[in-house]
C-alpha positions as a Markdown table, in Angstrom:
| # | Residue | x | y | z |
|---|---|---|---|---|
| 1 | Unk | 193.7 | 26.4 | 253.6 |
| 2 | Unk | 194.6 | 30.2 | 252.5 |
| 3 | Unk | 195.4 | 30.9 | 249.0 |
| 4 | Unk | 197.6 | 33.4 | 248.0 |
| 5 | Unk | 194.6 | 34.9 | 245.9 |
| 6 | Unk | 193.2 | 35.8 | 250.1 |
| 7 | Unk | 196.5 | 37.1 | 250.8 |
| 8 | Unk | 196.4 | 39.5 | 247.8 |
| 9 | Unk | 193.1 | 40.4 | 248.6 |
| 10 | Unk | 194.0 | 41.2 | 252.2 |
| 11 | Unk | 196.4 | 43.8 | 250.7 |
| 12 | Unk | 193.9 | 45.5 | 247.8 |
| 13 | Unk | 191.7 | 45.8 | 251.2 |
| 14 | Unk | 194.3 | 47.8 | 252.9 |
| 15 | Unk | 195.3 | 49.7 | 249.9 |
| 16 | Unk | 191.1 | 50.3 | 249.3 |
| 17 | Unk | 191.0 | 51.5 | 252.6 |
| 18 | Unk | 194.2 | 54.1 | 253.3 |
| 19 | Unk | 193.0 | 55.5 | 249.7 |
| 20 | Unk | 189.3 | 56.1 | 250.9 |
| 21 | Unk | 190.7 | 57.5 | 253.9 |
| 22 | Unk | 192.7 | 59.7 | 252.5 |
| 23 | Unk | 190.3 | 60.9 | 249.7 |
| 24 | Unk | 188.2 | 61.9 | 253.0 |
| 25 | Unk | 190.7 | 64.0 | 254.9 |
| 26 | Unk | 191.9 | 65.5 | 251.5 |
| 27 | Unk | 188.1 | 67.0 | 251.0 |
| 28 | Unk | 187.5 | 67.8 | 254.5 |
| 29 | Unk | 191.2 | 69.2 | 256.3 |
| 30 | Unk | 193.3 | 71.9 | 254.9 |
| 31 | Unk | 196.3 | 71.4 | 254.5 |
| 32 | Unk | 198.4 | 72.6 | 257.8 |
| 33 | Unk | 194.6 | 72.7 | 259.6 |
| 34 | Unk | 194.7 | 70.5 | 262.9 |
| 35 | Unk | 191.4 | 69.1 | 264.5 |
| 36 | Unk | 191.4 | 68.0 | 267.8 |
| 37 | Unk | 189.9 | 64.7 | 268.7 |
| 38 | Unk | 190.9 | 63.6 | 272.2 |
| 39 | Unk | 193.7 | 64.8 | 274.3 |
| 40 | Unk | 196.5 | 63.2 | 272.9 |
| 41 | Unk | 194.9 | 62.8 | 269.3 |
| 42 | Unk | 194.6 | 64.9 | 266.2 |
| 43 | Unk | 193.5 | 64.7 | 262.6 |
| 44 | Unk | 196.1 | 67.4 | 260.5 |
| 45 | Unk | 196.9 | 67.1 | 256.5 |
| 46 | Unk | 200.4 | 67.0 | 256.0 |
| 47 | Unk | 202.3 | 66.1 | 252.9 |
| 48 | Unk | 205.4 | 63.8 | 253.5 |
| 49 | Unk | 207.9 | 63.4 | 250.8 |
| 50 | Unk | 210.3 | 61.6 | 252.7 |
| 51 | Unk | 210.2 | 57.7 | 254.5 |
| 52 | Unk | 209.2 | 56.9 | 258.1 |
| 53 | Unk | 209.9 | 60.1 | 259.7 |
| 54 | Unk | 210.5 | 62.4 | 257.4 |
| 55 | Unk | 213.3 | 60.8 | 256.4 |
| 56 | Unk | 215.0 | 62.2 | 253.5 |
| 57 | Unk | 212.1 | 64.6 | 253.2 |
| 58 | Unk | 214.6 | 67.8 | 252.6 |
| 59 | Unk | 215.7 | 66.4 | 249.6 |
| 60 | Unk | 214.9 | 67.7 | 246.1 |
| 61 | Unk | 212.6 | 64.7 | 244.8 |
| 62 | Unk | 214.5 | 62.2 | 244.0 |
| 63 | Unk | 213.5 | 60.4 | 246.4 |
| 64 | Unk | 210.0 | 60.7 | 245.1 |
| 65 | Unk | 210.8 | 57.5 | 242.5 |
| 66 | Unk | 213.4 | 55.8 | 245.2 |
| 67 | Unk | 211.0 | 55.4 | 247.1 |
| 68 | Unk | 208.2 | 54.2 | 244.7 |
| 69 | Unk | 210.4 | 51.7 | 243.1 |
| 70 | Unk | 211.8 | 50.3 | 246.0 |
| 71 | Unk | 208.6 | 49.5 | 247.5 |
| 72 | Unk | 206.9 | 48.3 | 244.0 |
| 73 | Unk | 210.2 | 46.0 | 244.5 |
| 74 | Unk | 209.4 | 45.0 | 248.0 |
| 75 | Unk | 205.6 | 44.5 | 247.0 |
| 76 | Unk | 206.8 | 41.5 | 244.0 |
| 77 | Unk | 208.6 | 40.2 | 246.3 |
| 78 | Unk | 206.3 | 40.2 | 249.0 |
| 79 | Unk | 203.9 | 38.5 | 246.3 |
| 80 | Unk | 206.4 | 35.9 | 245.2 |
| 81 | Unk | 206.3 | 34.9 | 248.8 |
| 82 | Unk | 203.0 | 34.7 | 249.3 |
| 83 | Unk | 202.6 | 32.5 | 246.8 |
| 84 | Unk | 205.2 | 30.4 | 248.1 |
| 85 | Unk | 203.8 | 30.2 | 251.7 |
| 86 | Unk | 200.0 | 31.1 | 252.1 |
| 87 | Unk | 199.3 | 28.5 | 254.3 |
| 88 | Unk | 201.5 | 30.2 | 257.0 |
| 89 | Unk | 198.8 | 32.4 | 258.7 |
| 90 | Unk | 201.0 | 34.7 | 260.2 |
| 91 | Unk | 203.8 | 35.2 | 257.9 |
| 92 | Unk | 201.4 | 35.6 | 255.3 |
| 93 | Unk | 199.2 | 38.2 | 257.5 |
| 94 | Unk | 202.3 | 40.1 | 258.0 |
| 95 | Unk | 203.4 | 40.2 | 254.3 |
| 96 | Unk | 200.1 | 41.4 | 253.2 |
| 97 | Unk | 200.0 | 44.3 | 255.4 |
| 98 | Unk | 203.2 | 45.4 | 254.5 |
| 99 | Unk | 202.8 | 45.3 | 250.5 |
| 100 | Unk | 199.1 | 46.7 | 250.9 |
| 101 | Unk | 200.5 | 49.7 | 253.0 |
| 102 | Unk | 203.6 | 50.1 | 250.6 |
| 103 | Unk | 201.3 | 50.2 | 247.7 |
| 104 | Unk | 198.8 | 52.4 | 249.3 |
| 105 | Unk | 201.5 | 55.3 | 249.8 |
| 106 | Unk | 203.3 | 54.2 | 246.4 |
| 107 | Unk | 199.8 | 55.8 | 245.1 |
| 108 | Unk | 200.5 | 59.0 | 247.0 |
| 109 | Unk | 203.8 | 59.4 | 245.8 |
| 110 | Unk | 203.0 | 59.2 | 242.2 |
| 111 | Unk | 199.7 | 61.0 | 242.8 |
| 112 | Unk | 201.1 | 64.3 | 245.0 |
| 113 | Unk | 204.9 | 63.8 | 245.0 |
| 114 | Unk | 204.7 | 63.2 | 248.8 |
| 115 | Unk | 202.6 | 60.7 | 251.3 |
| 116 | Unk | 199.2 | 62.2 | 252.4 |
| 117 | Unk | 199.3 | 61.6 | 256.9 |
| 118 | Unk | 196.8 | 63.1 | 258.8 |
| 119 | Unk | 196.6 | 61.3 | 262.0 |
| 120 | Unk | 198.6 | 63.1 | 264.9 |
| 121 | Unk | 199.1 | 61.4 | 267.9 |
| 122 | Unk | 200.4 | 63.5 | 271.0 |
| 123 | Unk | 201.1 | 63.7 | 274.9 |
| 124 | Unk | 202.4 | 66.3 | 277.3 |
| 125 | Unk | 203.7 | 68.7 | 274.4 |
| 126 | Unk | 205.1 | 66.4 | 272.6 |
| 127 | Unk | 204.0 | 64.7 | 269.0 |
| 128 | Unk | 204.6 | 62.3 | 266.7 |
| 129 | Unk | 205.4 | 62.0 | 263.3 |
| 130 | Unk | 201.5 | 62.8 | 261.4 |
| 131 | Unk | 201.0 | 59.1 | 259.7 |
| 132 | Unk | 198.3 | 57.2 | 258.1 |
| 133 | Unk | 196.0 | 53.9 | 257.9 |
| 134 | Unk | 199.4 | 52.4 | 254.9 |
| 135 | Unk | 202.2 | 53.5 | 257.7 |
| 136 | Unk | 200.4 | 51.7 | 260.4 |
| 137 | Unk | 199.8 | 48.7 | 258.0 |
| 138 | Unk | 203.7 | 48.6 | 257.9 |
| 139 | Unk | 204.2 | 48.5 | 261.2 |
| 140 | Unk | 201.6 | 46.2 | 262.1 |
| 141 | Unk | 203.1 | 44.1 | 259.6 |
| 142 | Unk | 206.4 | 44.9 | 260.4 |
| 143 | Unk | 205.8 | 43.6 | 263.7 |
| 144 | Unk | 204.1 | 40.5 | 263.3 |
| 145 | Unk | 206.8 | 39.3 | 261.1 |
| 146 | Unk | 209.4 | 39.7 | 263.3 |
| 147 | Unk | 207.0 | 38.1 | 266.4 |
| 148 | Unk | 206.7 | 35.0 | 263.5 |
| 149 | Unk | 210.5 | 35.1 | 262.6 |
| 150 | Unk | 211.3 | 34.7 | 266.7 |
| 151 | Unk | 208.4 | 32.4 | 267.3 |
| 152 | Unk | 209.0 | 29.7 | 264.6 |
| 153 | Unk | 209.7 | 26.1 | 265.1 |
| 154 | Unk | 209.9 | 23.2 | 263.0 |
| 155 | Unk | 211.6 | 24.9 | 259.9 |
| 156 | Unk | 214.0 | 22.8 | 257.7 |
| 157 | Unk | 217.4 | 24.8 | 258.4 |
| 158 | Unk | 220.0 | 24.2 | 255.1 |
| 159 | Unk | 221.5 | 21.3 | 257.0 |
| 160 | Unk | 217.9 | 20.1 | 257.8 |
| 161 | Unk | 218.0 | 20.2 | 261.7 |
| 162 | Unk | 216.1 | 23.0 | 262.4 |
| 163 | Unk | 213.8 | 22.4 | 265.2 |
| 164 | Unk | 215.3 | 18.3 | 266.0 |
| 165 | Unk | 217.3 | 17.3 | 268.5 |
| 166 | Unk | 220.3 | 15.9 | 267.6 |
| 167 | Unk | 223.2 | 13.4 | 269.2 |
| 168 | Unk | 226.3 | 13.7 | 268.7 |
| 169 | Unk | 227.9 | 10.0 | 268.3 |
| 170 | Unk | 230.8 | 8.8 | 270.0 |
| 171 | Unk | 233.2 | 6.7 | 268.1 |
């Protein structure tokens, strides 16, 4: 059975990983440089001081700590739960991804100000939003816990009839 000690490690793997891959690009691509990989598939430097999109990324820094905080929040709580629930695989899988990719750009955001995204995906002109190995952490994550949320059985509800059948008596 999973501890929350593997959860935890799951997470300092992603974290390990989105920092390595950024320390790469950030000695390798300037800043604003794009390198084309495949047809639909870039590696750019780009500095994001906003959320998911740019979000917020006009702003005059505030959002710098915001943004930091909330997701140090999000990553106790996440840990709290984990604890709670590691022998749920895929809630647990989910929950780790997320904190390790919240922590992961919660290093960027103290370290630069902004989020360091370099990979740039495109098609017929049009491109998304430059991300990185923490934002598609949080989406995998994201994902899978709403695919576990939709997908569960079995749970006690508050009235304890989750996932039973029940009659209704006549008197």
């Amino acid at each position: 059975m999973p501890k929350a000690a593997h959860w935890y490690a799951l997470a300092g793997l992603i974290v390990g990983l989105d920092q390595l891959s950024k320390w790469i690009v950030l000695e390798n691509i300037r800043l604003g440089e794009v390198l084309y990989v495949a047809p639909f598939f870039n590696w750019v430097l780009t500095f994001n001081p906003g959320a998911a999109f740019s979000f917020l990324a006009d702003q005059p820094g505030w959002q710098r700590w915001f943004f930091s905080v909330l997701a140090v929040g999000i990553s106790g709580w996440i840990a709290v739960m984990l604890r709670q629930h590691p022998q749920q695989k895929l809630l647990s899988l989910a929950l780790a991804l997320v904190m390790g990719g919240a922590l992961g750009n919660v290093i960027d955001r103290i370290r630069f100000g902004a989020v360091v995204d370099f990979i740039q995906w495109h098609v017929a002109g049009y491109f998304w939003p430059a991300f990185n190995i923490a934002d598609s952490a949080i989406t995998v994550g994201a994902v899978l816990l709403v695919f576990e949320q939709l997908t569960a059985t079995g749970r006690k509800s508050p009235g304890g009839t989750a996932g039973k059948k029940t009659e209704e008596k006549n008197p």
